[in-house]
N, C-alpha and C positions, 0 to 999 in steps of 0.2 A: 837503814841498818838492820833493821829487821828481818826485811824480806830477805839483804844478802845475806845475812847470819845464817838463817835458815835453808837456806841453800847450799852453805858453804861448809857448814860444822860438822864433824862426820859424827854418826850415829852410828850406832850398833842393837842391831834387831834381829832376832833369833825365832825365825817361824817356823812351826812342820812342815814338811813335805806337802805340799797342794795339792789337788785334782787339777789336772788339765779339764777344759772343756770348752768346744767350739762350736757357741751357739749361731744357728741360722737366722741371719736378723732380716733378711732380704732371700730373694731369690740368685741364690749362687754366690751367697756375701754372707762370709760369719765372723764374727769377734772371737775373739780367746777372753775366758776368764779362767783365773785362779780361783778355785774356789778347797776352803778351810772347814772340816764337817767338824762337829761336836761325835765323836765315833759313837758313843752312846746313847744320844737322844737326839739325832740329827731332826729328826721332824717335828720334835717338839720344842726345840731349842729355836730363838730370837734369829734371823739372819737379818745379816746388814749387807747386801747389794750397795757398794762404794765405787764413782766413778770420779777418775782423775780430771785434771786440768789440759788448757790447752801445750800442746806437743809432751805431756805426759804421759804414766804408762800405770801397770802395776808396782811395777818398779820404783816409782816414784815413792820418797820418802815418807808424806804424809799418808799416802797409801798400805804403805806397812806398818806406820806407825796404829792407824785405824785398825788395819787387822790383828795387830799383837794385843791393843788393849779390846777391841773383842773379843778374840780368843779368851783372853783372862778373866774377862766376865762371863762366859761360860754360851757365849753366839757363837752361832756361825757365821766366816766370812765370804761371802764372792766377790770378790777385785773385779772388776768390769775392762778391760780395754775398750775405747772407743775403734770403731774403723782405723785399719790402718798403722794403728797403735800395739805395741808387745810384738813387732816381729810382723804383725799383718801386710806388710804394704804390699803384698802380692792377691788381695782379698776382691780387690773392686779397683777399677780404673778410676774412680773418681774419688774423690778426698773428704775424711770426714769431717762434720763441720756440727754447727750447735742447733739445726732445725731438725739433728737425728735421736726426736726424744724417743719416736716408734721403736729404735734400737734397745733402749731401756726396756720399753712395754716388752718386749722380746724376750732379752734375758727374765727377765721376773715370769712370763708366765711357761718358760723353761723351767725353770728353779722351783715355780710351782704344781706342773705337771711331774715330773720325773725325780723331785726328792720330796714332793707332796710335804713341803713346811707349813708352819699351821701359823707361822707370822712373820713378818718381815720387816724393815726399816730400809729407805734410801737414803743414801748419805753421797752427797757430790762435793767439790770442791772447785772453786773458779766455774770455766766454764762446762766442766760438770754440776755443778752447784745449778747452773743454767738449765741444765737438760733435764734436771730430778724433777726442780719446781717444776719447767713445762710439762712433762710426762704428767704430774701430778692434779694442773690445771686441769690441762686438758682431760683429762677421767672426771673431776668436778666432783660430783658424789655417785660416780659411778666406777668408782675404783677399786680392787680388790678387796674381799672383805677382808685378807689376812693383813692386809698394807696398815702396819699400826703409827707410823711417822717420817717425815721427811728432815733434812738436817743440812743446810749449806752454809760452807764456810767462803766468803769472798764471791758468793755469785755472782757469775757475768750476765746481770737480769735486765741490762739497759747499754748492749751492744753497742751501739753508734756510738754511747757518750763515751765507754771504755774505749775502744776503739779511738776515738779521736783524742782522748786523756793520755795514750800512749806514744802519738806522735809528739808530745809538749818534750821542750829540748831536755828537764828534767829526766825525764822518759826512758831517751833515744837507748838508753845500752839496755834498757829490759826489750823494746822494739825489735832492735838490732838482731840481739840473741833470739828473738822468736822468729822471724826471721829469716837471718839463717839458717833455723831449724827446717822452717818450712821449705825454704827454698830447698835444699837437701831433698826433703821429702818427696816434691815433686821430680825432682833429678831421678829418683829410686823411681816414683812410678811410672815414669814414662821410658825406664830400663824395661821395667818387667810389661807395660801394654804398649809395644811401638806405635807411634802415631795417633795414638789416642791424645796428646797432650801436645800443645804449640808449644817449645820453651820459648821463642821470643817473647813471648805474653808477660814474661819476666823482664824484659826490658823495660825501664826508667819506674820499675817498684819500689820504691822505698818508702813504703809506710803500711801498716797491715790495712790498713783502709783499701790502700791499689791494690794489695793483694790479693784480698776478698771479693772487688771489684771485679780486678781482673782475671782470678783464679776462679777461686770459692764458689761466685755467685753464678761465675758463665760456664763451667762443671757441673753448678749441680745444681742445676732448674733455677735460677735468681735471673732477673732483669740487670742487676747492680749489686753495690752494697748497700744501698739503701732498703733492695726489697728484702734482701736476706735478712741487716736488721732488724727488721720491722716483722718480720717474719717468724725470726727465730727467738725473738726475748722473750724469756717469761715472765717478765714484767705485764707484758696483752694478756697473759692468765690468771696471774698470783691473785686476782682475788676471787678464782672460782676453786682456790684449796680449799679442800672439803675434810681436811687430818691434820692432827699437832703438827705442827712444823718450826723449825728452830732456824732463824738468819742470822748467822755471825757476820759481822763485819767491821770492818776497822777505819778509824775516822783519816786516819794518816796514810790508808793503801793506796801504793804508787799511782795506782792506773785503773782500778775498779772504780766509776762514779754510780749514783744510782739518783734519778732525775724526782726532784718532788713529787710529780705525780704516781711516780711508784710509789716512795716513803709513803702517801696519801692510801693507798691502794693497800699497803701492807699494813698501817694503821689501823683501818678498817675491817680487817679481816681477823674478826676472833679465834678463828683456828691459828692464827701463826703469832710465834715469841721471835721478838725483834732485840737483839742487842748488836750494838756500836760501842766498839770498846775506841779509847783516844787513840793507845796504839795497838802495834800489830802486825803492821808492812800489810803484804799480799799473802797468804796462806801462812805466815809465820807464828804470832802470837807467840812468842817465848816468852814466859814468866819462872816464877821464883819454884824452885823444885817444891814440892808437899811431904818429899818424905821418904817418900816408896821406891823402890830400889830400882822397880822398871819407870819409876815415871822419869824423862830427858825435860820436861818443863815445857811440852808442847802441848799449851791449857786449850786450845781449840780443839786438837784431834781427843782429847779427854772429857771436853765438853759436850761432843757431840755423840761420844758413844754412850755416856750417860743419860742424855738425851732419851735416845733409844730406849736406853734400860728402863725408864720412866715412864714412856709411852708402851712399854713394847709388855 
């Protein structure tokens, strides 16, 4: 009920006007970000680099929601598109996926050469939530020095087991609808690179597992899904974070698992605050309003900009 509530209830968010910007994350492959300046103290002001979930956008609600209550605390925002994502699908022939933390390291040392910010925050969500920690790991303690904290809500840090959690018949209509999505996706990209893409490879998929198998992994450098999971979790890094770090997560989320020996892994690791709330769904967390005229009762995306404020 959670997760659908939050998907379903309409909000109302009111942001300025953006900055386009189309950073080069590769050679001849750039992402769009929205990015939100403080107009008066844009370099001295907190920025929160925020990336979405899978087949989301900036667009996405939890996304906006993160940049209006930054804005209000007085950061700046950049919204990240993954690959592919906001309008991209004409970017790269091949599909983004969760082992593109480099795309992260990218945007951030754009945002730090060229508006020279003196601090910054990551903030992912699903399986952005994935790609913040790994970018994060993998730096270890060789990470920016402006990087003051990392913040994920529902990360996808133990891929196979989410992965296989979303095939259970409970599952099938969040599956379904991703899905779909994807399929769609590749439909679009194999419009815009003729022949670059087999679609039978799409024949007998039904479960994101074949997808990634048979999409995902044989696109873009993977033996399987196996290598790609094993590949891409940040579950193999989280315990070489070297910065505060915040993991939301919810005991009741549909289809996020996260295997003991992460729990064990992120236990361990004095740089990161671990909460598991009972519920929650999948990026939803709807609680009891506080009060405040902009708050909609979406206690994750307000926990985690505070987060920020704290570290930052």
């Amino acid at each position: 009920m959670q997760t659908l509530a939050a998907f379903l209830l309409p909000r109302r968010i009111f942001l300025p006007a953006p900055e386009e910007r189309l950073v080069q994350v590769a050679p001849g492959i750039s992402v769009r970000c929205w990015c939100y300046w403080q107009q008066q103290n844009r370099e001295q002001a907190l920025t929160l680099i925020v990336v979405h979930g899978l087949e989301g956008s900036t667009e996405s609600q939890y996304m906006m929601g993160v940049a209006r209550n930054g804005l209000a605390a007085g950061m700046n925002v950049v919204l990240m598109n993954q690959r592919n994502c906001g309008g991209m699908d004409d970017c790269a022939p091949t599909l983004y996926n969760s082992s593109l933390s480099g795309d992260v390291a990218a945007v951030v040392e754009n945002v730090l050469a060229q508006d020279r910010v003196s601090r910054f925050s990551l903030l992912g969500f699903s399986v952005g939530g994935n790609l913040v920690q790994k970018q994060v790991g993998e730096w270890g303690s060789n990470a920016p020095k402006q990087l003051r904290a990392v913040a994920a809500v529902c990360p996808a840090m133990d891929l196979a087991a989410s992965a296989d959690a979303l095939h259970e018949p409970a599952n099938r209509i969040y599956e379904y609808y991703f899905l779909q999505k994807l399929f769609r996706r590749v439909r679009i990209k194999a419009r815009h690179f003729p022949g670059f893409i087999d679609m039978s490879r799409l024949r007998g998929v039904t479960s994101l597992r074949l997808f990634d198998d048979k999409i995902t992994a044989f696109y873009c450098g993977f033996t399987g899904a196996d290598d790609y999971y094993a590949r891409a979790a940040a579950a193999t890094v989280v315990d070489r974070i070297a910065v505060p770090t915040l993991i939301i997560h919810a005991a009741n989320d549909p289809f996020i698992r996260m295997l003991p020996q992460t729990r064990e892994r992120i236990a361990h690791n004095p740089h990161i605050t671990y909460i598991e709330t009972a519920d929650g769904g999948h990026c939803a967390f709807l609680g009891v309003l506080n009060g405040d005229p902009a708050d909609d009762g979406r206690w994750a995306e307000r926990e985690v900009v505070e987060f920020a404020r704290q570290m930052g």
